[in-house]
MIKE-681687 format. One record per residue (C-alpha): residue number from 1; x, z, y negated. Coordinates in steps of 0.2 Angstrom, whole numbers, always signed. Example, Ala and Ser with C-alpha at 12.3 -4.5 7.8 and 13.67 -1.06 7.14 Angstrom:
// residues 2
[1 [+62 +39 +22]],
[2 [+68 +36 +5]],
// end
This chain:
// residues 538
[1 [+0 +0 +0]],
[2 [+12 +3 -12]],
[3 [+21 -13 -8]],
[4 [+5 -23 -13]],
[5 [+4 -12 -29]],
[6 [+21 -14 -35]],
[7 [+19 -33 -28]],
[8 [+5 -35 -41]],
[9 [+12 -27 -56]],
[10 [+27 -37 -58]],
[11 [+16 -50 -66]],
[12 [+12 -37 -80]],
[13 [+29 -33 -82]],
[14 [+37 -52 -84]],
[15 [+22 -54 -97]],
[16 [+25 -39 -106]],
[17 [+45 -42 -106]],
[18 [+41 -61 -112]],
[19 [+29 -55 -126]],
[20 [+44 -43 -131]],
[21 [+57 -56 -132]],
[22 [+49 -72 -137]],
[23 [+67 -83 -138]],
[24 [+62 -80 -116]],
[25 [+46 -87 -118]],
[26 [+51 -106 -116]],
[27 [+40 -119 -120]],
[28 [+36 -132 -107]],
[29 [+21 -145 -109]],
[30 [+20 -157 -96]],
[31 [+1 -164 -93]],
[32 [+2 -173 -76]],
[33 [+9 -156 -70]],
[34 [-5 -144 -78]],
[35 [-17 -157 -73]],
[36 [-15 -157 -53]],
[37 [-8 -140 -51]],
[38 [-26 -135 -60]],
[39 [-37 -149 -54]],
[40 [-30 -143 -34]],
[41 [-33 -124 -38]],
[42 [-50 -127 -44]],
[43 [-52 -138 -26]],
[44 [-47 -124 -15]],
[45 [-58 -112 -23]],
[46 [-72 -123 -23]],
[47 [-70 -124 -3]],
[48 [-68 -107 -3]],
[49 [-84 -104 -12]],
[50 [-95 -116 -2]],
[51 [-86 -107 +15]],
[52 [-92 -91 +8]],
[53 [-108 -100 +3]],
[54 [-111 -106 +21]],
[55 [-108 -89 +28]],
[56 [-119 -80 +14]],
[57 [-134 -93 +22]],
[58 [-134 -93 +38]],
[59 [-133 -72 +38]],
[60 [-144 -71 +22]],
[61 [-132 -59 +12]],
[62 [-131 -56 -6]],
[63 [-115 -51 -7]],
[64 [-106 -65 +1]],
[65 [-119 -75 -9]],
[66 [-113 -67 -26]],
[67 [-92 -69 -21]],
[68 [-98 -87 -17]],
[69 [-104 -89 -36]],
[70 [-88 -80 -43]],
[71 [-76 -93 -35]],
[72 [-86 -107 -40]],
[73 [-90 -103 -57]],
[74 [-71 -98 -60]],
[75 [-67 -116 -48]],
[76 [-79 -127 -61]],
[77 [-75 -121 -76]],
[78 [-56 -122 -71]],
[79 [-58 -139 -65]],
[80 [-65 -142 -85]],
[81 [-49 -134 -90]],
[82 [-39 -147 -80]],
[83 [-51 -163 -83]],
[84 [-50 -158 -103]],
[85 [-29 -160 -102]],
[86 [-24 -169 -116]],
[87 [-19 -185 -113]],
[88 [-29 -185 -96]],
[89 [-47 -188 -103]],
[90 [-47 -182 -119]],
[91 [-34 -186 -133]],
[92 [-30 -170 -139]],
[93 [-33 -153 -135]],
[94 [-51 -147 -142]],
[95 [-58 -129 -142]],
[96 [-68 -133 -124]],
[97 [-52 -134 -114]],
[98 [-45 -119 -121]],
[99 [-59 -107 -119]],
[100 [-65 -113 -102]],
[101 [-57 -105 -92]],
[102 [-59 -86 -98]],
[103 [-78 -91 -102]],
[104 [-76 -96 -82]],
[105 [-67 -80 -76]],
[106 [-80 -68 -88]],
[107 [-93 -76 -78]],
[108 [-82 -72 -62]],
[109 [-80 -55 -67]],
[110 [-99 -50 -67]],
[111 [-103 -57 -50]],
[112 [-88 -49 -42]],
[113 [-93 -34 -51]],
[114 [-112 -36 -44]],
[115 [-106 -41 -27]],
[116 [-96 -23 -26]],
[117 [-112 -12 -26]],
[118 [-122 -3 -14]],
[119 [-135 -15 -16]],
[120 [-151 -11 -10]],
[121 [-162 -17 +1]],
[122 [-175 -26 -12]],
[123 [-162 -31 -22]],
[124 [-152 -39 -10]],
[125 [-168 -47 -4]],
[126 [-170 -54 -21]],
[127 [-153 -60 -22]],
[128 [-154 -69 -7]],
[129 [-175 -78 -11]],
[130 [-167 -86 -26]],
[131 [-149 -92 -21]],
[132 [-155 -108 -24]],
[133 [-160 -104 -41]],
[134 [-143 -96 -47]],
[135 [-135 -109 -37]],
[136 [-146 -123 -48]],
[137 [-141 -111 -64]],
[138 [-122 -111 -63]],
[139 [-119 -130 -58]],
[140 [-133 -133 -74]],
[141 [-119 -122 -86]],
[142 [-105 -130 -78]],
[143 [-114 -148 -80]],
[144 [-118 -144 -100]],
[145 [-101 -138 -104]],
[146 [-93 -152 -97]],
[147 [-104 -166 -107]],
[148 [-101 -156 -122]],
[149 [-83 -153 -120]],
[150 [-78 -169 -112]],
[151 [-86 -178 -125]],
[152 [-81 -167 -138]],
[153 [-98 -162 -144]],
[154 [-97 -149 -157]],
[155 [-97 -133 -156]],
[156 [-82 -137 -143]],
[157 [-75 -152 -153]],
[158 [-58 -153 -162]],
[159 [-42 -146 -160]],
[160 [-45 -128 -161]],
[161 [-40 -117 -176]],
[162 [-23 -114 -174]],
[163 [-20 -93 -170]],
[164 [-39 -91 -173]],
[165 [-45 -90 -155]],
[166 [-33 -75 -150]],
[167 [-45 -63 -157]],
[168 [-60 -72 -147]],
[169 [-50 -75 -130]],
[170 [-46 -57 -131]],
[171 [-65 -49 -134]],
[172 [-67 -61 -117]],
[173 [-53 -52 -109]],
[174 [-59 -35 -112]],
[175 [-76 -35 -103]],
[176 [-68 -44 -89]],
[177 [-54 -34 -84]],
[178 [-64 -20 -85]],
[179 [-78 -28 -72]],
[180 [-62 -36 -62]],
[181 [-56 -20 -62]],
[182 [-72 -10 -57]],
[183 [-76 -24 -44]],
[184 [-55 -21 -37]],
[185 [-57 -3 -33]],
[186 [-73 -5 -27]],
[187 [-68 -17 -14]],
[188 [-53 -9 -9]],
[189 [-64 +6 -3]],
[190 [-70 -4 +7]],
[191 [-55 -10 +14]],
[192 [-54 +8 +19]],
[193 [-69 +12 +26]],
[194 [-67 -4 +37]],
[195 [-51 -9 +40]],
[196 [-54 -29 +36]],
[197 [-41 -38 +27]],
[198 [-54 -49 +17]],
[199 [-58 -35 +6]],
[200 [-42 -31 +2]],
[201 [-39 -50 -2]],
[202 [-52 -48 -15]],
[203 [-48 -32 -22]],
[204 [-31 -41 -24]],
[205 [-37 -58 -32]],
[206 [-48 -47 -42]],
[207 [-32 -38 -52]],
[208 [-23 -55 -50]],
[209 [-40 -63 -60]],
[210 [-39 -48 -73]],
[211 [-21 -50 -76]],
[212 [-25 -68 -80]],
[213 [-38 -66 -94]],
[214 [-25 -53 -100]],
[215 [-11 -69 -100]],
[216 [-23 -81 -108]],
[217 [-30 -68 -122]],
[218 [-12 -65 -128]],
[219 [+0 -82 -123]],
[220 [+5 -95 -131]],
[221 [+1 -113 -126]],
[222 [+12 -123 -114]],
[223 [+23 -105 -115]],
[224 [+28 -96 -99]],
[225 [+17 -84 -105]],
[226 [+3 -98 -104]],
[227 [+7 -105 -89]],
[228 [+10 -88 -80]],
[229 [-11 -86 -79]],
[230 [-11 -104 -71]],
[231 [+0 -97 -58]],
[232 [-9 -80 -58]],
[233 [-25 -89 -52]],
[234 [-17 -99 -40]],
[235 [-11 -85 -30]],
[236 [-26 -76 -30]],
[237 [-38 -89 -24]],
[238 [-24 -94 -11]],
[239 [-23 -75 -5]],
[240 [-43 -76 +0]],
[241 [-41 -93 +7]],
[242 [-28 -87 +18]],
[243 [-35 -74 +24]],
[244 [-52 -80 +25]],
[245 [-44 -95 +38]],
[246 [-33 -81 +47]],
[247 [-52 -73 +50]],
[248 [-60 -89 +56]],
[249 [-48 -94 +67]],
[250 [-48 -78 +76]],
[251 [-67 -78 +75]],
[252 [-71 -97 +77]],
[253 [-86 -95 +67]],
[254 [-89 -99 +48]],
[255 [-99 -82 +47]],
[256 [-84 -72 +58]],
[257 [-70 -77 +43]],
[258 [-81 -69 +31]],
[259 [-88 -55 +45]],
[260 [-80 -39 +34]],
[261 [-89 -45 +17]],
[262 [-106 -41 +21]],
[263 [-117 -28 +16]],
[264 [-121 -12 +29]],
[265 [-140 -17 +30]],
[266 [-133 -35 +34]],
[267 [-119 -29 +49]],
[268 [-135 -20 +56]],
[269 [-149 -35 +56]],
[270 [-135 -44 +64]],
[271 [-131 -34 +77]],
[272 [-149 -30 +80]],
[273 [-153 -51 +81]],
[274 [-135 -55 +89]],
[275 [-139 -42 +103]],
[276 [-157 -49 +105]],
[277 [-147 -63 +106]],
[278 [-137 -60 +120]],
[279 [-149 -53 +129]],
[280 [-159 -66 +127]],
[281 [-146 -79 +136]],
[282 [-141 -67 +147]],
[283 [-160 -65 +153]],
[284 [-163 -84 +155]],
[285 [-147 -82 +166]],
[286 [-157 -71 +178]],
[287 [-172 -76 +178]],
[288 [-166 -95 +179]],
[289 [-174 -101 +162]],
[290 [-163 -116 +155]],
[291 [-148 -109 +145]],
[292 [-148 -125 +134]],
[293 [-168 -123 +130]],
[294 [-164 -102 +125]],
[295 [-147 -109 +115]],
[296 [-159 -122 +104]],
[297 [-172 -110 +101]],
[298 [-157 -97 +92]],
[299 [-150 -112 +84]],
[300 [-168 -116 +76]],
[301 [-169 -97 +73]],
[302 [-152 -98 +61]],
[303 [-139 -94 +72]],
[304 [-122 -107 +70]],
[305 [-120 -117 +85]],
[306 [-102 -111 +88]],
[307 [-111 -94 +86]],
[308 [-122 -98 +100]],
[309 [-109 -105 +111]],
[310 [-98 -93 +110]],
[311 [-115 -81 +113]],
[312 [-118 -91 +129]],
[313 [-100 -89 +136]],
[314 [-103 -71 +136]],
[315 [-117 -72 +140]],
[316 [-113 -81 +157]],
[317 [-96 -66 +159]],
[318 [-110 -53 +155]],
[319 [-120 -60 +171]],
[320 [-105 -62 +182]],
[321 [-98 -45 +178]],
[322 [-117 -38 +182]],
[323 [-119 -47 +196]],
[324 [-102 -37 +203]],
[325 [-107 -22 +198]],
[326 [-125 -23 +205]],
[327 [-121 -17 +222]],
[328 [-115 -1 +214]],
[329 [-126 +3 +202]],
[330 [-140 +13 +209]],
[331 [-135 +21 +226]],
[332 [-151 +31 +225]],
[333 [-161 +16 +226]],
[334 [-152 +7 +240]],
[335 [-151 +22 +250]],
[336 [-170 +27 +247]],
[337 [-175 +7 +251]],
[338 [-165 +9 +266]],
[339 [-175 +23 +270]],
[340 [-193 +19 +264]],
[341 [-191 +1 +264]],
[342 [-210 -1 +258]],
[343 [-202 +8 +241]],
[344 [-200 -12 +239]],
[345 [-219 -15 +237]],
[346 [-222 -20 +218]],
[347 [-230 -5 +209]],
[348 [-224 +13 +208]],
[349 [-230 +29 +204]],
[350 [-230 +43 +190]],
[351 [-215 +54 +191]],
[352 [-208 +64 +179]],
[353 [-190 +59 +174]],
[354 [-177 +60 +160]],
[355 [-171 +43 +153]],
[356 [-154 +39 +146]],
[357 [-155 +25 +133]],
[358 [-135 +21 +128]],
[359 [-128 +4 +118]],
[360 [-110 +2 +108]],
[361 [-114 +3 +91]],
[362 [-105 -10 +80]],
[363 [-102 -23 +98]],
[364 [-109 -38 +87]],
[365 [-96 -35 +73]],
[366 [-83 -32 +85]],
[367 [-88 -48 +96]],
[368 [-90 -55 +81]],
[369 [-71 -55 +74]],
[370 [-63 -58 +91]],
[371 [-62 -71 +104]],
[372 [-75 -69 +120]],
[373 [-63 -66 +132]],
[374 [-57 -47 +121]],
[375 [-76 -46 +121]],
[376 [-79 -45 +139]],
[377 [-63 -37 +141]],
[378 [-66 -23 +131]],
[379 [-83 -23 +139]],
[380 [-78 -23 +156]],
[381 [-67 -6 +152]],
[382 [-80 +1 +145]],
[383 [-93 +1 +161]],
[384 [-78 +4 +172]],
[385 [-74 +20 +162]],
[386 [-95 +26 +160]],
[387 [-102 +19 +176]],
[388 [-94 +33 +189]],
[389 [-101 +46 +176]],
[390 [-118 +40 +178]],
[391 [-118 +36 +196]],
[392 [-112 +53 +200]],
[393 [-125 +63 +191]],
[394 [-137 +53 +204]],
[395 [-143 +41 +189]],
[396 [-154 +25 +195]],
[397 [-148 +13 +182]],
[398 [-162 +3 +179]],
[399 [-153 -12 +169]],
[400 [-136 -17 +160]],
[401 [-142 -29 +145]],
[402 [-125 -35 +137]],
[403 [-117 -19 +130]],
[404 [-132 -9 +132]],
[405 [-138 +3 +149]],
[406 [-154 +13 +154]],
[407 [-153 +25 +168]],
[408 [-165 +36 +174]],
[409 [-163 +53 +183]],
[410 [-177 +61 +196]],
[411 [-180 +42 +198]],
[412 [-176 +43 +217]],
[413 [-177 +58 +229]],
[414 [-180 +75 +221]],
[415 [-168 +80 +208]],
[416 [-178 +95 +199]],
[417 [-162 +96 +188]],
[418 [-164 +81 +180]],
[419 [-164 +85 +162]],
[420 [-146 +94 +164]],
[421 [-140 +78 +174]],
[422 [-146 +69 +159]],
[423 [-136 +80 +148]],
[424 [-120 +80 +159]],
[425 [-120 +62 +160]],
[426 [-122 +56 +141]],
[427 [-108 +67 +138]],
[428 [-96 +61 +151]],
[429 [-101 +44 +144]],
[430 [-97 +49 +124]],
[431 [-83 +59 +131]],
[432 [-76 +41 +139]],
[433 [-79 +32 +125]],
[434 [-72 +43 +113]],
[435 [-55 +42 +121]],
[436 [-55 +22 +125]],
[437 [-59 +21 +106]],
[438 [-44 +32 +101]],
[439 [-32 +21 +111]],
[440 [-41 +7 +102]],
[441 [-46 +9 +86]],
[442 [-56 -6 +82]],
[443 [-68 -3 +98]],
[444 [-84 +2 +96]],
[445 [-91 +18 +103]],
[446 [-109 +24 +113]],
[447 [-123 +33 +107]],
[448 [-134 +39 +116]],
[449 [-155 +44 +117]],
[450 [-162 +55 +128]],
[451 [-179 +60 +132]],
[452 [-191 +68 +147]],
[453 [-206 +65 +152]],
[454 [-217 +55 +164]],
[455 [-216 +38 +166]],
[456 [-221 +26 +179]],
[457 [-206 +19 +193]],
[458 [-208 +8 +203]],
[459 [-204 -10 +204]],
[460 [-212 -26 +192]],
[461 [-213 -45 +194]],
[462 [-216 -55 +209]],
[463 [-214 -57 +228]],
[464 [-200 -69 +225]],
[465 [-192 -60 +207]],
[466 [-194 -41 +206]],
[467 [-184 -27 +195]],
[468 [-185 -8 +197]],
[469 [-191 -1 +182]],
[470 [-196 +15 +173]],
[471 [-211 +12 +160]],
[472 [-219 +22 +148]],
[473 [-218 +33 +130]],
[474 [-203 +44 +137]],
[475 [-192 +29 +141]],
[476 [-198 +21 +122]],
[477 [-193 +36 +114]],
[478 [-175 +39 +123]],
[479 [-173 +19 +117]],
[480 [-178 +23 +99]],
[481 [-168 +40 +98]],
[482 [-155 +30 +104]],
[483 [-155 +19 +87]],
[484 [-155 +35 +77]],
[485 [-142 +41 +84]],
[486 [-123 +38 +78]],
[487 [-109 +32 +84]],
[488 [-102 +44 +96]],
[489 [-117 +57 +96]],
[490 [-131 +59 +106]],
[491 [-150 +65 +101]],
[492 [-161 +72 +116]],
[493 [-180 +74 +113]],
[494 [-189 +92 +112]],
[495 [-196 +88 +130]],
[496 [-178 +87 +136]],
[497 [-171 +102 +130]],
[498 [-186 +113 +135]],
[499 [-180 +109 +153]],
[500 [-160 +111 +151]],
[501 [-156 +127 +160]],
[502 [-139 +129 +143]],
[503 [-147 +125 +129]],
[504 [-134 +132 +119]],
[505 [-126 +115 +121]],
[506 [-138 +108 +109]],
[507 [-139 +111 +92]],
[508 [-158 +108 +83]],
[509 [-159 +93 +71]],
[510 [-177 +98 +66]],
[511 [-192 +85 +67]],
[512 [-189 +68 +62]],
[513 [-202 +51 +61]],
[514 [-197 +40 +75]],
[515 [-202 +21 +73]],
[516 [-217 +17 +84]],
[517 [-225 +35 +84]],
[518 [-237 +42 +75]],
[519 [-230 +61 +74]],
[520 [-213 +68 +71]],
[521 [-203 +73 +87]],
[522 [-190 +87 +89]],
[523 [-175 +82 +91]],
[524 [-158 +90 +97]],
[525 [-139 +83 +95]],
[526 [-128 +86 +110]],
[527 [-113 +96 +109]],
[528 [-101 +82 +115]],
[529 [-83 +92 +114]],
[530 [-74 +81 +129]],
[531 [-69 +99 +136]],
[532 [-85 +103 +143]],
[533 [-88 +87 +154]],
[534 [-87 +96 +170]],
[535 [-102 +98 +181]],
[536 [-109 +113 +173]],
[537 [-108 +109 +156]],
[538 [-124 +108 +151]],
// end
């Protein structure tokens, strides 16, 4: 860190030491060269601002929506800049290719400042209904300046006043270095709260951008000082590109390079309709349903095709690897079918039983930002880690669904301890994914619902395609407890605790409103300390 910050002050410092000694502050005017250098700059970040466009669309975000609009308004107006060279288009130099660019980069500065907030949910919403609007908006400004400008339309006709535009470029700079600034330390705790080098790209092109209003505010044409802000921009757009394609190459996927830009609510509705996903493909798989007829219906749905491919490759790994641990999973069922085979029948009966719901929080981020193969890999560790745990408290695991499992205790046989089996087993579950996750930092880890009650076992579907399965309120409340919980926790239901023979092992969380039920429920965190994973431990 301190490395970058000393890396981003030197430019200050050659400024400063120029300004104080201006026989150093050589004078260099060459058109053709402040043409293409510009002209190319302003290309890059208008590719980078369409990328970030493209993945703002297809995961309807604002805030990748609003960095999209700072690189393309600073890209246009800095392509104005470079078109209005003199001696390129235009004569002479008039006041529209000298106050282009910081009217570009004030514009910059408020939507990287806007896209650093907590948005919330309704704003964001807005945001993202009229992208076509704001869109429509800053190509309409870029459009009119340029006419004007280009065609040296008054008020930005003529050579510009000489000396009388320092004051004006420098009442530009103030309010956007102070929103570049805002919007730089906003982004870098980001960067710290998730590790992503695109954030920290920003914050970094963010100070580069504020250093250059500062440059253009007090240089002096076709000086060092002046050209320095050319360069200035240069790296910073070039620092976000470069990181953006180091993203998307590890991620294939427009929407992966820009996977640690988007806003909280964003990651979540993506790995709710990425998990759907998934399981979606990876239920066609079983039940024999075309894969290519599930992969067009997500595509029409919004999902990128390179999104769904790469979905349908783990998909197809998540089947293969379930179809290997099938004959494992549920010794009690094999070994009660082996001894009641008419257990088969379809139907079931009303028992009472305690359901463990249990899903990696943060896989679709993960899977998102890494190729399928670490996906799978890391999945694969994960079951072969938390599977024994489940299978020797005597749990009936009712189904895998890509990094998701239910299990179900007093499913099979008598187990009148089955709320305390529940217990033991989310625990040894957190308790292995705790410690896989501290050897691997960027892994996601479980949480976990639990809940008791009756439900309905038995088996569903048809004489040739059958499932066990456990039905009923208590196995929708563990799955919606589940969601409430966080990463590395897991809430157990009232009914659950009222059965466990230590409940000192739970700590109340009071009454809270579970979605799809009209009362509150009480609800209990388990006490998940890795040292008491042993079999009496709850």
């Amino acid at each position: 860190m301190s490395v970058a910050v000393v890396s981003l002050l030197l430019p200050v410092a050659g400024f400063l030491v120029l300004l104080a000694v201006p026989s150093a502050d050589a004078h260099w005017q060459h058109g053709p060269s402040h043409f293409w250098l510009i002209l190319a700059t302003a290309l890059v970040n208008v590719v980078l601002g369409l990328a970030a466009s493209e993945a703002a669309r297809r995961r309807r975000d604002a805030r990748a929506f609003l960095v999209s609009l700072a690189f393309l308004v600073s890209a246009g107006f800095l392509g104005l800049h470079a078109l209005a060279t003199p001696g390129t288009l235009v004569e002479g130099r008039n006041v529209g290719f000298v106050i282009a660019t910081p009217i570009g980069l004030l514009l910059a500065s408020c939507f990287a400042a806007g896209s650093s907030l907590m948005l919330s949910r309704d704003t964001a919403g807005w945001i993202v209904a009229h992208e076509r609007a704001m869109r429509a908006a800053v190509i309409a400004g870029l459009a009119v300046w340029a006419v004007v400008s280009l065609a040296e339309l008054p008020p930005l006709d003529g050579p510009p006043p000489e000396g009388e535009l320092h004051g004006p470029l420098v009442a530009l700079a103030v309010p956007g270095v102070a929103l570049f600034g805002f919007a730089a330390w906003r982004y870098l705790g980001l960067y710290r709260s998730r590790r992503d080098p695109l954030p920290a790209a920003l914050a970094a092109a963010w100070v580069l951008l504020a250093e250059a209003l500062v440059a253009i505010g007090l240089s002096r044409s076709w000086h060092l000082t002046w050209w320095e802000w050319h360069v200035l921009m240069a790296c910073g757009f070039a620092l976000v590109a470069w990181t953006a394609r180091t993203s998307y190459r590890s991620s294939a996927s427009v929407t992966g390079a820009f996977g640690g830009l988007y806003l909280d609510g964003t990651l979540e509705r993506v790995d709710a309709d990425t998990g759907a996903a998934l399981r979606q493909l990876v239920g066609a798989l079983e039940s024999g349903e075309p894969v290519d007829e599930v992969a067009q219906e997500l595509r029409e749905q919004g999902l990128g095709g390179d999104e769904v491919a790469a979905l349908a490759r783990s998909a197809q790994e998540v089947r293969r690897i379930e179809g290997l641990f099938r004959p494992y999973v549920s010794p009690e069922l094999a070994v009660g079918l082996e001894q009641e085979p008419d257990l088969a029948r379809l139907g079931g009966e009303e028992r009472e039983v305690t359901v463990l719901f249990a899903d990696l929080e943060g896989f679709t981020r993960f899977a998102e930002n890494c190729a399928p193969g670490e996906s799978i890999e890391m999945l694969n560790t994960y079951w072969a880690a938390s599977v024994p745990g489940l299978l020797g408290e005597g749990a009936t695991i009712e189904r895998f669904a890509g990094d998701a499992v239910m299990a179900v205790f007093n499913a099979m046989g008598d187990q009148p301890d089955h709320a305390d089996r529940g217990l033991r087993a989310a625990r040894a579950l957190l308790a292995s994914s705790e410690s896989l996750a501290r050897r691997s930092a960027s892994w996601p880890r479980f949480r976990v619902g639990l809940a008791t009650g009756p439900a309905a076992v038995g088996h569903v579907g048809t004489e040739d395609q059958r499932s066990f399965a456990a039905i009923g309120d208590t196995t929708n409340l563990a799955a919606r407890l589940q969601t409430e919980a966080r990463p590395g926790e897991a809430l157990v239901a009232g009914s659950t605790a009222s059965l466990v023979s230590r409940p000192g092992a739970l700590t109340a969380r009071g009454r809270i409103a579970v979605r799809g039920r009209t009362e509150e429920v009480d609800v209990f965190a388990l006490d998940v300390d890795p040292a008491g994973t042993g079999p009496d431990a709850a």
